[in-house]
ZAGU-619262 format. One record per residue (C-alpha): residue number from 0; residue in three letters; x negated, y, z. Coordinates in pm, 1 decimal, decimal comma. Each point is the difference from the previous one (the first is absolute). Example, Ala and Ser with C-alpha at 12.3 -4.5 7.8 and 13.67 -1.06 7.14 Angstrom:
+------+------+----------+----------+----------+
| resi | resn |        u |        v |        w |
+------+------+----------+----------+----------+
|    0 |  Ala |  -1230,0 |   -450,0 |    780,0 |
|    1 |  Ser |   -137,0 |    344,0 |    -66,0 |
+------+------+----------+----------+----------+
//
This chain:
+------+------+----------+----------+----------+
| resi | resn |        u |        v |        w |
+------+------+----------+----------+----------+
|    0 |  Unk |      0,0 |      0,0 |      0,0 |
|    1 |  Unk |   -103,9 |    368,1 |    -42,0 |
|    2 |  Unk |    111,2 |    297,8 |    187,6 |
|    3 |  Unk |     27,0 |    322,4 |   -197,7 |
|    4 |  Unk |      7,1 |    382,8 |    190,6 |
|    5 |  Unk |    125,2 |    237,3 |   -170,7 |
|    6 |  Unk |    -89,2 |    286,4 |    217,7 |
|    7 |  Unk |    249,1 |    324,0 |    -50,7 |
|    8 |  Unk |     81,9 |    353,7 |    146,6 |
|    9 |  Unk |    283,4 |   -131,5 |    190,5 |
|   10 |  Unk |     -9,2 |   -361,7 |    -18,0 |
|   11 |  Unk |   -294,9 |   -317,1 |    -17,2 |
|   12 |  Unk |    189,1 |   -248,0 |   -170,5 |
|   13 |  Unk |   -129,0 |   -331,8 |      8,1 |
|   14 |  Unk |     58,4 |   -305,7 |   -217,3 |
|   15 |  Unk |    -95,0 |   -346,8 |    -34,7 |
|   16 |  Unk |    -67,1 |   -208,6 |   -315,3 |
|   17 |  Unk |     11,7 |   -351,7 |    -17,4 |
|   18 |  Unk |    -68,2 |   -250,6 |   -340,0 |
|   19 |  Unk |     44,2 |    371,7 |   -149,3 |
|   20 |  Unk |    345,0 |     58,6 |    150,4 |
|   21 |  Unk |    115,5 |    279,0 |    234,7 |
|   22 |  Unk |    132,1 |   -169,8 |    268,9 |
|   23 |  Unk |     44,3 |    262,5 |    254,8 |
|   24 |  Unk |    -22,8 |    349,6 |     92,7 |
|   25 |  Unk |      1,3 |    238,3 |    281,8 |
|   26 |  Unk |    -78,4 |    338,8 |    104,1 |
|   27 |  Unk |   -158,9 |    217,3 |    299,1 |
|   28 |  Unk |      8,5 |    403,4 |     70,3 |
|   29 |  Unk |   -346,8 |    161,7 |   -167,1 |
|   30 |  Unk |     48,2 |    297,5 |    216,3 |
|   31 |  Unk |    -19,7 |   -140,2 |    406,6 |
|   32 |  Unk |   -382,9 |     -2,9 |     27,4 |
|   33 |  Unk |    -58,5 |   -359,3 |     99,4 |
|   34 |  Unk |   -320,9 |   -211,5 |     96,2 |
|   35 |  Unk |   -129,1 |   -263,0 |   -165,7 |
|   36 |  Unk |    138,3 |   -287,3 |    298,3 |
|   37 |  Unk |    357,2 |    218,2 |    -75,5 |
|   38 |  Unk |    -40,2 |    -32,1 |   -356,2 |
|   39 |  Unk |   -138,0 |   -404,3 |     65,5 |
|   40 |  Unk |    314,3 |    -87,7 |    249,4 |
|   41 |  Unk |    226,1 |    175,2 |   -260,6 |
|   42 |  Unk |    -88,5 |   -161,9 |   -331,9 |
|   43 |  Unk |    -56,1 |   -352,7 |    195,9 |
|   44 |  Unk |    344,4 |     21,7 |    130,1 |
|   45 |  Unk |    160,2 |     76,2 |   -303,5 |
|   46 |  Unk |   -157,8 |   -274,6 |   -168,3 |
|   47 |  Unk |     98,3 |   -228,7 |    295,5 |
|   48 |  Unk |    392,5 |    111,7 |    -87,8 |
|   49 |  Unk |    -48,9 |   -114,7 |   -334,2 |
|   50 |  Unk |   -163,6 |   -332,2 |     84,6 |
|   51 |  Unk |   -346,5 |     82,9 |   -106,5 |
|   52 |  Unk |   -315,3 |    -55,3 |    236,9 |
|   53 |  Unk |   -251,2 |    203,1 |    -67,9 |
|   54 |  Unk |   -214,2 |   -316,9 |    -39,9 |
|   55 |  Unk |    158,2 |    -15,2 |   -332,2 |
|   56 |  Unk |    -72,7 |    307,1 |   -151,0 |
|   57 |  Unk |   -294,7 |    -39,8 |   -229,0 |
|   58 |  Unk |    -71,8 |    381,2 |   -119,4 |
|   59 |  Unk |     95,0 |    306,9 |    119,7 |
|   60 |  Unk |     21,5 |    291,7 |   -260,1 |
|   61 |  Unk |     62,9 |    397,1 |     42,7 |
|   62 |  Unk |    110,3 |    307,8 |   -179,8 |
|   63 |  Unk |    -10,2 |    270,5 |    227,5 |
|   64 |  Unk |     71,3 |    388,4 |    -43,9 |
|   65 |  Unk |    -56,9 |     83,8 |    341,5 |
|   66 |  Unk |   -347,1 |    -60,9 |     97,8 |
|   67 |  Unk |     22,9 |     74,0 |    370,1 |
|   68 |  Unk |    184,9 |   -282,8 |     69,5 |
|   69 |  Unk |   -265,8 |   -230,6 |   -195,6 |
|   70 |  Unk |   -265,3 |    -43,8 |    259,7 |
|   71 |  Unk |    294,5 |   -150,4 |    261,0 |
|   72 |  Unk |    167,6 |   -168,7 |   -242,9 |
|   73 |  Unk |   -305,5 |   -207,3 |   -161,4 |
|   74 |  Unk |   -114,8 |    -59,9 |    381,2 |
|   75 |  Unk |    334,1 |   -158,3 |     90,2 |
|   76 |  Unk |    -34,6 |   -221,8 |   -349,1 |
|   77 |  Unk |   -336,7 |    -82,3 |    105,9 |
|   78 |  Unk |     49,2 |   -125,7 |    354,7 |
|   79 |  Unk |    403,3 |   -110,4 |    -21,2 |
|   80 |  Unk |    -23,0 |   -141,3 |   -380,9 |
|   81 |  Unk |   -374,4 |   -119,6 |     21,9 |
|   82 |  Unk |    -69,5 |    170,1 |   -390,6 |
|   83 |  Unk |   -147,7 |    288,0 |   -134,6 |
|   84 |  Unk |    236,5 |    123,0 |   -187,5 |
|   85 |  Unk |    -68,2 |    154,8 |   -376,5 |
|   86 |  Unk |     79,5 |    376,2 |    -69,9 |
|   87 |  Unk |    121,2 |    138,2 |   -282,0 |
|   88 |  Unk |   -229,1 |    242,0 |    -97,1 |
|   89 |  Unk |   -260,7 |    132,1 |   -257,8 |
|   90 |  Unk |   -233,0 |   -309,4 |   -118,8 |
|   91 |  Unk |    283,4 |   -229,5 |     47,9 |
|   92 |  Unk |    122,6 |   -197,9 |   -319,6 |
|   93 |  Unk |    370,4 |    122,8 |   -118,7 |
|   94 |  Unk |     34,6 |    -98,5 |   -318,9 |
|   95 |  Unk |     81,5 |    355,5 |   -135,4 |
|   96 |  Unk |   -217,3 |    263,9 |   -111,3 |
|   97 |  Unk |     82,9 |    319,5 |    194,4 |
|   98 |  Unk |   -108,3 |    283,8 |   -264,7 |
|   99 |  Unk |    124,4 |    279,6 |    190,4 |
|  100 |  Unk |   -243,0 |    307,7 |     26,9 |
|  101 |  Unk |    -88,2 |    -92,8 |    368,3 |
|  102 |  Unk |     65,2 |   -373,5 |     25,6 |
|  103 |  Unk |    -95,6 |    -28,7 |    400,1 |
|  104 |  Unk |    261,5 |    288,1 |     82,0 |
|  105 |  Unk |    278,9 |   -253,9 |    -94,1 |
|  106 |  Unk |    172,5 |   -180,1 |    299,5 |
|  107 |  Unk |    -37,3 |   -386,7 |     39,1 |
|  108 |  Unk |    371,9 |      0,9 |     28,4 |
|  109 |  Unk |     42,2 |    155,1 |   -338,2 |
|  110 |  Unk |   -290,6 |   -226,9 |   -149,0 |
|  111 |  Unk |    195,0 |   -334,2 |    161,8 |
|  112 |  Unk |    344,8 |    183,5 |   -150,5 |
|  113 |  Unk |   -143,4 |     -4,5 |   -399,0 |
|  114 |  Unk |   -182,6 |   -359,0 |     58,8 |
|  115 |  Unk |    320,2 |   -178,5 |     61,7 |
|  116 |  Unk |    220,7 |    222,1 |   -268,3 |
|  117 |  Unk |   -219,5 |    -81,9 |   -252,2 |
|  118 |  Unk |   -100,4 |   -339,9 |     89,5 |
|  119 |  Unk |    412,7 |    -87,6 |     52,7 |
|  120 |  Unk |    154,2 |    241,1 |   -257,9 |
|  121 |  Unk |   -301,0 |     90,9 |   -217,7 |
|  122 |  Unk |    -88,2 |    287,3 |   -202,2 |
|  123 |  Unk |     46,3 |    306,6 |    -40,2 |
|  124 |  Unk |    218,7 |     56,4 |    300,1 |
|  125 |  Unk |     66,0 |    246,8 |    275,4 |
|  126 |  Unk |     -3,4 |    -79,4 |    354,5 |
|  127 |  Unk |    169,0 |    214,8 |    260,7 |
|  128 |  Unk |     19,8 |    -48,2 |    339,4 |
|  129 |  Unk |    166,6 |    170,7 |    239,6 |
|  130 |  Unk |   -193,5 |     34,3 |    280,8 |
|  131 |  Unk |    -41,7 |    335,5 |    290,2 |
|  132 |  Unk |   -161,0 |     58,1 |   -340,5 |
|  133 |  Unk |    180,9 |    -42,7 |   -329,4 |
|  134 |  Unk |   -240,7 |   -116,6 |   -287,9 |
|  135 |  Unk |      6,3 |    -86,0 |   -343,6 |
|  136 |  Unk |   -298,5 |   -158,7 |   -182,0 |
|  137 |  Unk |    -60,2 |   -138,9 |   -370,8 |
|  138 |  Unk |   -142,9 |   -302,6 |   -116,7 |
|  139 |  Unk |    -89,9 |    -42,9 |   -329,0 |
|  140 |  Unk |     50,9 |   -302,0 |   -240,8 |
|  141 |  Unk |   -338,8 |    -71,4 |     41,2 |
|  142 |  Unk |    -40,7 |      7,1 |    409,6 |
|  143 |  Unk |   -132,8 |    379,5 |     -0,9 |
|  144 |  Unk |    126,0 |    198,9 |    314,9 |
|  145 |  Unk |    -47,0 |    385,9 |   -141,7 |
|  146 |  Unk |    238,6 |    232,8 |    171,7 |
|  147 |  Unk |    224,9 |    -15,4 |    312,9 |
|  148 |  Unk |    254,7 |    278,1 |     97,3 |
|  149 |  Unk |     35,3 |     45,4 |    365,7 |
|  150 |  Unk |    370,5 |    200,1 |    153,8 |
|  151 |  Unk |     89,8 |      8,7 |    353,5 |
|  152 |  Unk |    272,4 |   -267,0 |    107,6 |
|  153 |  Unk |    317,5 |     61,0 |    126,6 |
|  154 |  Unk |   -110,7 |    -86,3 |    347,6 |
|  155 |  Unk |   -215,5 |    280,2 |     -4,2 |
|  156 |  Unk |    232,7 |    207,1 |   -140,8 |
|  157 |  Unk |    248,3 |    -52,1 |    249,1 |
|  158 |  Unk |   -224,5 |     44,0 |    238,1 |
|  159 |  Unk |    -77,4 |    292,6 |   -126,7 |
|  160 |  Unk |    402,9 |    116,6 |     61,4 |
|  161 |  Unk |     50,5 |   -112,1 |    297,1 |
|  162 |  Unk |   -355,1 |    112,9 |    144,7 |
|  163 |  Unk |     -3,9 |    342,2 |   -141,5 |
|  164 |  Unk |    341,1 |    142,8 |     36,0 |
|  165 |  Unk |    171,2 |     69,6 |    278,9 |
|  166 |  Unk |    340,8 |   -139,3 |    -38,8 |
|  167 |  Unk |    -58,9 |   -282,6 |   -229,8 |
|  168 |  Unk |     44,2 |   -371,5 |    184,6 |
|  169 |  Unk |   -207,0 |   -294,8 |    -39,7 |
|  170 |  Unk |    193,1 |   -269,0 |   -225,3 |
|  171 |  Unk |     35,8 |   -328,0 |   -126,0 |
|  172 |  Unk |   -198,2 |     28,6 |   -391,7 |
|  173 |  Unk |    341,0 |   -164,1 |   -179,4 |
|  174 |  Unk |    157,1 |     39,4 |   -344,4 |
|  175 |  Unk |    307,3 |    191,2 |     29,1 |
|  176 |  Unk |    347,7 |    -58,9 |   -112,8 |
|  177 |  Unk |     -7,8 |    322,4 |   -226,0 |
|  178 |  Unk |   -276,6 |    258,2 |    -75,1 |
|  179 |  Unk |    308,9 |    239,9 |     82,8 |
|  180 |  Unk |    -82,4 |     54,0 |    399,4 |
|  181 |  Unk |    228,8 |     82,8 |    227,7 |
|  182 |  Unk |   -189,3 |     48,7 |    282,9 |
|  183 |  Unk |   -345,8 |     31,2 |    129,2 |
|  184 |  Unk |   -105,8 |   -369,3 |     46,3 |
|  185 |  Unk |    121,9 |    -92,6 |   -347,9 |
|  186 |  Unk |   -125,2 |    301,7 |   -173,8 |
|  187 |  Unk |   -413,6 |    -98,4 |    181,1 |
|  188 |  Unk |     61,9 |   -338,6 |   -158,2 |
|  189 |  Unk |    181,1 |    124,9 |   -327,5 |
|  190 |  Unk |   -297,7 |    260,6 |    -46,9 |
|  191 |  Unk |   -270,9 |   -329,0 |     75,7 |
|  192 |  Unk |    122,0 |   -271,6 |   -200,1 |
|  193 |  Unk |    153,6 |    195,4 |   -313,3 |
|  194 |  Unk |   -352,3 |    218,1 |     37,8 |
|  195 |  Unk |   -198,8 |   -303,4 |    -19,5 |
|  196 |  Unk |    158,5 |   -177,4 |   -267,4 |
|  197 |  Unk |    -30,8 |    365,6 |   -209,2 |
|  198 |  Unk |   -348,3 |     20,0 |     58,0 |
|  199 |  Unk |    -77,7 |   -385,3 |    -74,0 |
|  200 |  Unk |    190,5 |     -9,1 |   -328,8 |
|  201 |  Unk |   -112,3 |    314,3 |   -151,9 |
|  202 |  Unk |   -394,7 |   -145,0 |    129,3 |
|  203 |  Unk |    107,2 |   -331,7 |   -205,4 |
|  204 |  Unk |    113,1 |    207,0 |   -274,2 |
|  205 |  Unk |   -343,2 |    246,4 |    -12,2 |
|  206 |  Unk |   -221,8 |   -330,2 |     29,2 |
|  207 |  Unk |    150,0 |   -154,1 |   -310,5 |
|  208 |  Unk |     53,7 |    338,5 |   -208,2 |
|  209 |  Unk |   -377,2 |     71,8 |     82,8 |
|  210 |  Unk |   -190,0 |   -389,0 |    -46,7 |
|  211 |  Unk |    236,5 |    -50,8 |   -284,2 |
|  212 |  Unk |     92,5 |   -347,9 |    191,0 |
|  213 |  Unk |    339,2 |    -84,5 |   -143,5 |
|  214 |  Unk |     11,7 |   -336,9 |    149,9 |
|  215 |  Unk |   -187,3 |    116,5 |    353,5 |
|  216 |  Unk |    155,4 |   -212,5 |    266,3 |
|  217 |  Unk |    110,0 |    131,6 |    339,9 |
|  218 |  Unk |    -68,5 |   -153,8 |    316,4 |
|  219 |  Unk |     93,3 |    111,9 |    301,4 |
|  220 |  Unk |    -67,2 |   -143,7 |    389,1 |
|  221 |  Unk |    -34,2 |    173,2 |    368,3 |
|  222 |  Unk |    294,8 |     12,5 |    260,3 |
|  223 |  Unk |    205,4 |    296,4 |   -145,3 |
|  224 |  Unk |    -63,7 |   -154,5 |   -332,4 |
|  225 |  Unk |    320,6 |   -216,9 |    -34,9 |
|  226 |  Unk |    215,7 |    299,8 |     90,1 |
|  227 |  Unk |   -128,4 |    170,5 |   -317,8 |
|  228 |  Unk |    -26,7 |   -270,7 |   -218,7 |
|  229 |  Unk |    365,3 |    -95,8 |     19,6 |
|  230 |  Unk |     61,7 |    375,0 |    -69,6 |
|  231 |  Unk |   -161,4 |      9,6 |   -358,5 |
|  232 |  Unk |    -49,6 |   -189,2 |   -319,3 |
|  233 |  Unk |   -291,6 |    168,2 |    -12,0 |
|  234 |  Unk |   -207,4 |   -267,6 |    197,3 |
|  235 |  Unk |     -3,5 |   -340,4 |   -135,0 |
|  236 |  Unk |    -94,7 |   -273,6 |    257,2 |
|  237 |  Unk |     22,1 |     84,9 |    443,5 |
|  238 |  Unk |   -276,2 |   -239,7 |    151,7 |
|  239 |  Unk |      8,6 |     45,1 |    386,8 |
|  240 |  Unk |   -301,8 |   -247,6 |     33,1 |
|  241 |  Unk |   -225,8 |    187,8 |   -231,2 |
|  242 |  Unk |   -277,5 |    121,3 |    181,0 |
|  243 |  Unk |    -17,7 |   -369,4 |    191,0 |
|  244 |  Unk |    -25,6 |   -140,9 |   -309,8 |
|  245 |  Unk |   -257,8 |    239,7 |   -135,2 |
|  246 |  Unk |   -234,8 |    -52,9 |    278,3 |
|  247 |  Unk |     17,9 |   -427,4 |      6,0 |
|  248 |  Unk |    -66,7 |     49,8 |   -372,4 |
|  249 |  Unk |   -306,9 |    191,9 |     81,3 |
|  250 |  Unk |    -62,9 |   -264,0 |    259,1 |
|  251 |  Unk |     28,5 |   -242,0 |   -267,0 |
|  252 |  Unk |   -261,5 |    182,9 |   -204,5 |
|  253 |  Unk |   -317,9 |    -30,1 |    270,3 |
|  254 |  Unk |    -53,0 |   -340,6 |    -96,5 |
|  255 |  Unk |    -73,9 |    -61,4 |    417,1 |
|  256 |  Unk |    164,2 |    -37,3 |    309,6 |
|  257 |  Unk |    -40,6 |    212,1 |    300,5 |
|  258 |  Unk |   -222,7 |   -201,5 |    289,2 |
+------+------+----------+----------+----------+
//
């Protein structure tokens, strides 16, 4: 079996892989600051509640965008998991070329993201996932990774609201009935949703007017993801597993198993 971290702003979601099948996943709070025994007793736990010893995992594998939780994190793999677990990070095999004018500047959860989409879905295609961050990266037919766009989700935009004005409530982020609000809850989640799937169709629409990709596909994954997706027939294919299945691919490509 091999455990794959995928290490977010708000959430470390964990997965494990077994005979190349997902068979379960589970998630833990990126922003309590935890020590590595927390982070140990957690993950072994968890594993324990899906009948899986740790004795059985064989690799341990993470893509992390928060790198002060890393040196916790890889102790509690190291002493509860008894591996050394790979990162996903420059030098480490992919499969794609990122072409980018700054390759190292692009996020292993982004790099995991366009691995899997092309790998499952091929090329060209455009992968969006929305994260605290939204993104939305190419892949060529050929495995080239040249431009990403980067907007702010919609959990930082309602942040935003309900942080920076006085009146405004904290809400549930939820399609509503009809963009035609009522009253204040609706008309934060009207402005949200509707906003987002604005901004993501008319991105769609500039990526394929400007690469001349016709037949680009659109891939979309992250928690909010779904929400959108069933919004639009502007995004092909919703994979909620996407980035799991991005890093065990890259796993896959080491040729090695963690000791």
């Amino acid at each position: 079996m091999v455990l794959v971290i995928d290490v977010g702003n708000t959430n470390i979601t964990c997965g494990v892989y077994e005979n190349d099948i997902l068979k379960t996943t589970f998630r833990i709070t990126t922003k309590i600051p935890r020590t590595s025994d927390e982070y140990g007793v957690l993950i072994r736990d968890m594993l324990k509640n899906n009948d899986i010893s740790t004795e059985h995992i064989e690799g341990v594998i993470i893509a992390s965008v928060v790198p002060n939780v890393m040196h916790a994190l890889v102790g509690a793999i190291n002493r509860y998991a008894g591996k050394n677990p790979l990162i996903v990070g420059p030098g480490i095999k992919t499969g794609i070329m990122i072409t980018s004018d700054n390759p190292k500047e692009i996020g292993p959860d982004r790099i995991v993201d366009a691995v899997a989409a092309y790998v499952k879905y091929g090329g060209p295609v455009l992968v969006l996932d929305f994260g605290t961050a939204t993104t939305y990266d190419l892949v060529t037919e050929d495995g080239k990774f040249p431009v990403g766009i980067t907007a702010p989700g919609i959990r930082i935009s309602a942040k935003a609201l309900w942080e920076d004005t006085a009146k405004l409530p904290e809400i549930e982020i939820k399609k509503p009935k009809s963009i035609l609000a009522t009253e204040t809850i609706s008309s934060m989640q009207a402005g949200l949703v509707y906003g987002q799937i604005g901004q993501t169709e008319y991105i769609i629409k500039k990526v394929k007017e400007e690469t001349g990709y016709e037949n680009l596909k659109v891939v979309a994954t992250g928690g909010l993801g779904r929400i959108i997706s069933e919004s639009t027939d502007a995004i092909d294919i919703y994979d909620a597993n996407l980035t799991l299945k991005g890093i065990y691919l890259v796993y896959k490509k080491q040729n090695r198993r963690t000791k």
